[in-house]
N, CA, C and O atoms as a GROMACS GRO file, in nm:
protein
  308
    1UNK      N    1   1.740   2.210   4.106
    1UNK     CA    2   1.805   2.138   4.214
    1UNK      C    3   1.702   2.112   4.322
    1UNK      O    4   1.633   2.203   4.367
    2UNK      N    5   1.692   1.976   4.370
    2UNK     CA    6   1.557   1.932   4.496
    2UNK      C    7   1.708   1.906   4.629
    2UNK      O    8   1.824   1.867   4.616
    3UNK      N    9   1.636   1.948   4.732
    3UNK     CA   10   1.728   1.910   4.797
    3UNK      C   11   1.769   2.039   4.896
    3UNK      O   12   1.711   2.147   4.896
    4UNK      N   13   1.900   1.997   4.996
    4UNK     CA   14   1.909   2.062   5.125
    4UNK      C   15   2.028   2.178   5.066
    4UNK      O   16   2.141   2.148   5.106
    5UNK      N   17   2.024   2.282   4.992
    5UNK     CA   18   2.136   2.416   5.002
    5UNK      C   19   2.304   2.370   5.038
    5UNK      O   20   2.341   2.333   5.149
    6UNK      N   21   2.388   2.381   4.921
    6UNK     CA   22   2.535   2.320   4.958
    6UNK      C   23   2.607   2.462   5.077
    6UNK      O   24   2.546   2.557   5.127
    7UNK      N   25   2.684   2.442   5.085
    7UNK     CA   26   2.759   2.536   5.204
    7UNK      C   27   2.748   2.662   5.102
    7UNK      O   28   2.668   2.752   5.126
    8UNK      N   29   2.850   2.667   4.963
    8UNK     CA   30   2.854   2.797   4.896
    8UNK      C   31   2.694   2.873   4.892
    8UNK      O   32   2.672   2.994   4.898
    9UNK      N   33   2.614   2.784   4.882
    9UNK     CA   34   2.421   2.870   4.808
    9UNK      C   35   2.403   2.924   4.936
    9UNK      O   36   2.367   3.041   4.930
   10UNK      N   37   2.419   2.864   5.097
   10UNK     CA   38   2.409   2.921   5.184
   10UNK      C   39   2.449   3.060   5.233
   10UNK      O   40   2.389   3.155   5.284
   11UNK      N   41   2.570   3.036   5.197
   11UNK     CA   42   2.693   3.117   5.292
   11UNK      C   43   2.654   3.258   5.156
   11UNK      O   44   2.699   3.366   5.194
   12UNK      N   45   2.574   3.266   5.005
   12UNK     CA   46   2.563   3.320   4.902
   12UNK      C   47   2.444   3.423   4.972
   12UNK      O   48   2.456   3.545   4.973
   13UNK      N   49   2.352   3.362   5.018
   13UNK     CA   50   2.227   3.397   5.076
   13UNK      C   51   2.262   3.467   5.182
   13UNK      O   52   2.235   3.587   5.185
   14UNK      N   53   2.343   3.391   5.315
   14UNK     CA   54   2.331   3.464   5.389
   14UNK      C   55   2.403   3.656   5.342
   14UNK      O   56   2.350   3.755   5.394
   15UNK      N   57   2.511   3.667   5.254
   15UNK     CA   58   2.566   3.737   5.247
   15UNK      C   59   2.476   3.855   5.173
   15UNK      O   60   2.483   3.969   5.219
   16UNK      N   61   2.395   3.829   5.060
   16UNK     CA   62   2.287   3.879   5.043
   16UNK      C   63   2.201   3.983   5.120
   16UNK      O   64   2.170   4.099   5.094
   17UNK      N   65   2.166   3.882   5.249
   17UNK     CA   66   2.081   3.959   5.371
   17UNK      C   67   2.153   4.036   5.443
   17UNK      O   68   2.110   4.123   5.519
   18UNK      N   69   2.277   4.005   5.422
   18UNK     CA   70   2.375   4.097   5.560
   18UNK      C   71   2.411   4.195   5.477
   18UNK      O   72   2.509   4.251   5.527
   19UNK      N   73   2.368   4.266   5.330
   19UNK     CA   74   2.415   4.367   5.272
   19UNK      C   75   2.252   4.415   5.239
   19UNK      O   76   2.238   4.509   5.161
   20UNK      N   77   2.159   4.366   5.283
   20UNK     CA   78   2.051   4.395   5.265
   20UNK      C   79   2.035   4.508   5.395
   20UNK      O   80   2.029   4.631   5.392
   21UNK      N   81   2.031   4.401   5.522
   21UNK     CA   82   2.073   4.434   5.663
   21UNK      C   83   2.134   4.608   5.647
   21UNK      O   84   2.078   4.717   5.657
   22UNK      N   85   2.256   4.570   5.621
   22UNK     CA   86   2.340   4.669   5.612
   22UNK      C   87   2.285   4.828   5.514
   22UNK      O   88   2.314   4.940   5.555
   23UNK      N   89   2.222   4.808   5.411
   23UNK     CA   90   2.210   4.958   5.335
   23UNK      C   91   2.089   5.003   5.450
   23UNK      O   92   2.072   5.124   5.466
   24UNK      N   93   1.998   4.900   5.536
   24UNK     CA   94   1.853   4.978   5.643
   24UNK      C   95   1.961   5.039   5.692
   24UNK      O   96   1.977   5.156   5.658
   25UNK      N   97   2.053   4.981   5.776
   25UNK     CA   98   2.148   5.042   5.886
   25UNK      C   99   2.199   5.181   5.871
   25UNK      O  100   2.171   5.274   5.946
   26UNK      N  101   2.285   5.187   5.756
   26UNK     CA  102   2.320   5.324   5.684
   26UNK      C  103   2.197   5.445   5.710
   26UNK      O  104   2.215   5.557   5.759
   27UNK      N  105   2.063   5.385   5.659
   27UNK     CA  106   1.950   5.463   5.635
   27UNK      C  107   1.912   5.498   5.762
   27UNK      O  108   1.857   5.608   5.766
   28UNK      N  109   1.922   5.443   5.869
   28UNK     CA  110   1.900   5.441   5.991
   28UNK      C  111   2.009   5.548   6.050
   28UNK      O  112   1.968   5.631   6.131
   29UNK      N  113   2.141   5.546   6.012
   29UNK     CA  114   2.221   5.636   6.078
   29UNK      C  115   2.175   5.690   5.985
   29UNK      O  116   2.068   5.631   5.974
   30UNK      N  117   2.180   5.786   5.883
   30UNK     CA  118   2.112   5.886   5.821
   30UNK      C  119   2.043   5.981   5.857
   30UNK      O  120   2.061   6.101   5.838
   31UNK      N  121   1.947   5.919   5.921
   31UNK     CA  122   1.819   5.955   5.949
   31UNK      C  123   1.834   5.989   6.097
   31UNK      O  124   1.747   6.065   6.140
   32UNK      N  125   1.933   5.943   6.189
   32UNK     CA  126   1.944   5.949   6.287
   32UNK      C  127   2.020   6.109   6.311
   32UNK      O  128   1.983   6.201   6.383
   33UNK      N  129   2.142   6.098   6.221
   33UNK     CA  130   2.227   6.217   6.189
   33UNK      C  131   2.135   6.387   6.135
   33UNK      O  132   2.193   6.496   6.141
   34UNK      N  133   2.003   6.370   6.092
   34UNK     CA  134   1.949   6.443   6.006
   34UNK      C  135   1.915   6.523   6.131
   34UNK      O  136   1.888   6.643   6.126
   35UNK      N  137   1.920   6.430   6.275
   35UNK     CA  138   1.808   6.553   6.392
   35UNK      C  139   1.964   6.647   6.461
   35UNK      O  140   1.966   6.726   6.555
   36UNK      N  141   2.080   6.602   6.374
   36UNK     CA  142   2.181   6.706   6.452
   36UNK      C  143   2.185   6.815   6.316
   36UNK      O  144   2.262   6.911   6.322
   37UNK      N  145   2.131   6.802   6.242
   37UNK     CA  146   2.161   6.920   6.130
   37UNK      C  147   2.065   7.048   6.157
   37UNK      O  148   1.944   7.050   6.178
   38UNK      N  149   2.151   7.145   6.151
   38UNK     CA  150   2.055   7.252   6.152
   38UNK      C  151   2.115   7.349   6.023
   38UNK      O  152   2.066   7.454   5.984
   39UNK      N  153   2.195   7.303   5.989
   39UNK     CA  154   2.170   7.368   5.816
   39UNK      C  155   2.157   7.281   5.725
   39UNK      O  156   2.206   7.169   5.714
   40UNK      N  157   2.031   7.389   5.604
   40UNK     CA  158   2.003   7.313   5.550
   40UNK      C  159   2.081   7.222   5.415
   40UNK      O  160   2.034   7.113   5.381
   41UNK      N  161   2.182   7.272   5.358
   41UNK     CA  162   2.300   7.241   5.280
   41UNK      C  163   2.290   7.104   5.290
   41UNK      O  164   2.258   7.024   5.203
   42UNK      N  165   2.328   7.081   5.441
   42UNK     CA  166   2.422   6.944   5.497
   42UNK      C  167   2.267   6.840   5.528
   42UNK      O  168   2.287   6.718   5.522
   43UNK      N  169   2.144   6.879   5.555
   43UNK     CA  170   2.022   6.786   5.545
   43UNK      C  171   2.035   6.795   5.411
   43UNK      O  172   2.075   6.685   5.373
   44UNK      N  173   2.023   6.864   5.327
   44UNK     CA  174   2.010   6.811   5.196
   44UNK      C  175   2.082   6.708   5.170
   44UNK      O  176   2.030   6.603   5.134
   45UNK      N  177   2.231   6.725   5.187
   45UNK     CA  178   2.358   6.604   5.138
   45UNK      C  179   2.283   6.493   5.212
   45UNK      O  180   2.246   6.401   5.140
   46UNK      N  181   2.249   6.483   5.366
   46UNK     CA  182   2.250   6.367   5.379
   46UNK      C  183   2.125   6.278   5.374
   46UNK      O  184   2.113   6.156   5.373
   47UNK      N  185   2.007   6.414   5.368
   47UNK     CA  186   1.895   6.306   5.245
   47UNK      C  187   1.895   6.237   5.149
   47UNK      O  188   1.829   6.141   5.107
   48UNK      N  189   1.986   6.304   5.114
   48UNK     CA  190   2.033   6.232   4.963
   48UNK      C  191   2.087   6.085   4.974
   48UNK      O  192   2.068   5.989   4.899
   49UNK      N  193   2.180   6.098   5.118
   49UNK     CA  194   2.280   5.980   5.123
   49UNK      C  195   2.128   5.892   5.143
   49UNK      O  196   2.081   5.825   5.051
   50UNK      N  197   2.092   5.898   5.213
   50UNK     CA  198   1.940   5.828   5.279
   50UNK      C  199   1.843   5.739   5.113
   50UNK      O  200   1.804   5.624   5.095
   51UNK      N  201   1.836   5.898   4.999
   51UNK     CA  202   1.826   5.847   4.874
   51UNK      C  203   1.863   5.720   4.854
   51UNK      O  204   1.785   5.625   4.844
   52UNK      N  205   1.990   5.717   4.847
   52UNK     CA  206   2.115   5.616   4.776
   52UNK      C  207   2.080   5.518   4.821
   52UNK      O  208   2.021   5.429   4.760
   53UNK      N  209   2.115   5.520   4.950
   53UNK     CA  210   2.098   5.359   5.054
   53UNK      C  211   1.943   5.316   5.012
   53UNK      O  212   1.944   5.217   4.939
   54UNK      N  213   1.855   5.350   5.031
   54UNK     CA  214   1.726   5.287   4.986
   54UNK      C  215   1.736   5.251   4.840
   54UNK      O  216   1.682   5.143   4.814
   55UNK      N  217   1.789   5.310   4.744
   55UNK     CA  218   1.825   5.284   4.616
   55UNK      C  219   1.891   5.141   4.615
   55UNK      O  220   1.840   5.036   4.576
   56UNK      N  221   2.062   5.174   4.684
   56UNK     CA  222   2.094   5.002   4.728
   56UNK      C  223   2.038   4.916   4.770
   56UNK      O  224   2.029   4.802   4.726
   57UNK      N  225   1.984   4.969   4.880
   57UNK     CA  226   1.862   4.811   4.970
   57UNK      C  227   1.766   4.767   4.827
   57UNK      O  228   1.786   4.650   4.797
   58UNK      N  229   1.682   4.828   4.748
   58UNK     CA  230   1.620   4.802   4.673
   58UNK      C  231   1.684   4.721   4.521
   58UNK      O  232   1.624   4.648   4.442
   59UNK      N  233   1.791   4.758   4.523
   59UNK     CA  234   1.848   4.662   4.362
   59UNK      C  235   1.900   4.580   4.434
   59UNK      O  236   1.924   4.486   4.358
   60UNK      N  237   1.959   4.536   4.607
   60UNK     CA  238   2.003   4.414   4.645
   60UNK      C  239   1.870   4.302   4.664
   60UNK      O  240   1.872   4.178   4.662
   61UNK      N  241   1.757   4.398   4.682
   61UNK     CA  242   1.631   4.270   4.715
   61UNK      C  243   1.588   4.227   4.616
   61UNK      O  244   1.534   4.117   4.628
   62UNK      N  245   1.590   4.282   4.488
   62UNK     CA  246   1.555   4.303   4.338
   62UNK      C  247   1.660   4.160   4.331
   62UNK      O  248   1.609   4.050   4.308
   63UNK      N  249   1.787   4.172   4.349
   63UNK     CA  250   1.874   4.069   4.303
   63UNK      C  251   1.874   3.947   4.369
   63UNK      O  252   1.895   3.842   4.309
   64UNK      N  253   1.842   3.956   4.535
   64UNK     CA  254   1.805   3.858   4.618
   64UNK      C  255   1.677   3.776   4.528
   64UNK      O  256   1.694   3.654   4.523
   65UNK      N  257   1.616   3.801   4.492
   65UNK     CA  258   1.501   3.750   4.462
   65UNK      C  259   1.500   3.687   4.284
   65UNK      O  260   1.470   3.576   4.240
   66UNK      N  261   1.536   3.778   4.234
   66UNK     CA  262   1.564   3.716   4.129
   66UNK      C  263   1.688   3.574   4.146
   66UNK      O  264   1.709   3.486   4.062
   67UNK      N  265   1.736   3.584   4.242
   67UNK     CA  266   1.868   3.466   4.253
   67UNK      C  267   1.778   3.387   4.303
   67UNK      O  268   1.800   3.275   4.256
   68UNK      N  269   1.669   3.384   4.387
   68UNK     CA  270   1.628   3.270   4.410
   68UNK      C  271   1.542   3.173   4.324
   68UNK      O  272   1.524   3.053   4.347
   69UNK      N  273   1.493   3.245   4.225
   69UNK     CA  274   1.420   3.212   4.135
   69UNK      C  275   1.462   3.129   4.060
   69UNK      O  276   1.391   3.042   4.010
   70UNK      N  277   1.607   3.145   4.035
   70UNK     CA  278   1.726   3.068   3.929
   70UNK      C  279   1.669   2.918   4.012
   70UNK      O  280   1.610   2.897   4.118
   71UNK      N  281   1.725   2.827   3.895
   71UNK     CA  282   1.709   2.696   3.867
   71UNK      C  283   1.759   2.629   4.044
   71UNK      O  284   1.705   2.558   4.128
   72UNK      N  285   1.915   2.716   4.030
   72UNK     CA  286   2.016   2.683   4.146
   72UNK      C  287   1.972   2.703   4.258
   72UNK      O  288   2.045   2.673   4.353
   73UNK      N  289   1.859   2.752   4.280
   73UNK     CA  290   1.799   2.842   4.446
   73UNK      C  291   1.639   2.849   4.462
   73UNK      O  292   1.574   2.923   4.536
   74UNK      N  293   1.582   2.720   4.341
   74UNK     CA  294   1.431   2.741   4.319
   74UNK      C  295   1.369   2.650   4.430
   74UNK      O  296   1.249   2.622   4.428
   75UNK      N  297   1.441   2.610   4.511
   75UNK     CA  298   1.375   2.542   4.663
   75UNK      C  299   1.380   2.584   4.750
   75UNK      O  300   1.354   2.513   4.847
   76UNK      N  301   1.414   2.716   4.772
   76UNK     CA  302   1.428   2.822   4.867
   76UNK      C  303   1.286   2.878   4.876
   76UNK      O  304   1.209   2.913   4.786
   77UNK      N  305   1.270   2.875   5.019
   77UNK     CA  306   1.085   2.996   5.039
   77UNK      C  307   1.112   3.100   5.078
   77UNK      O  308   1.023   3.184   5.096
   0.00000   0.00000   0.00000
């Protein structure tokens, strides 16, 4: 496809970044939450959560990118 992005490829993309956005955020409260822990049990659990979310951010950019590549999104920079 040559040409200017229809409303759906847009509104596809933006939603993409705002769940991209969203798993830093998580990681960010995470990480924020980790300086009220003083046992270690509950830093463990929520390192973990910290795990996960970087896990998500990483298979959503993995998928961001591979979508742009498609035929449908190959005029995107």
């Amino acid at each position: 496809m040559t040409g200017p992005l229809t409303a759906n490829q847009e509104k596809l993309l933006a939603l993409f970044k705002t769940a991209i956005e969203e798993e830093r955020k998580a990681q960010k409260l995470y990480r924020e939450a980790l300086h009220f822990c003083e046992e270690a049990s509950l830093r463990g659990i929520i390192e973990s959560f910290i795990e996960e979310e970087k896990k998500h951010e990483e298979i959503l950019l993995r998928k961001y990118s591979e979508l742009r590549k498609t035929d449908e999104f190959k005029d995107i920079a």
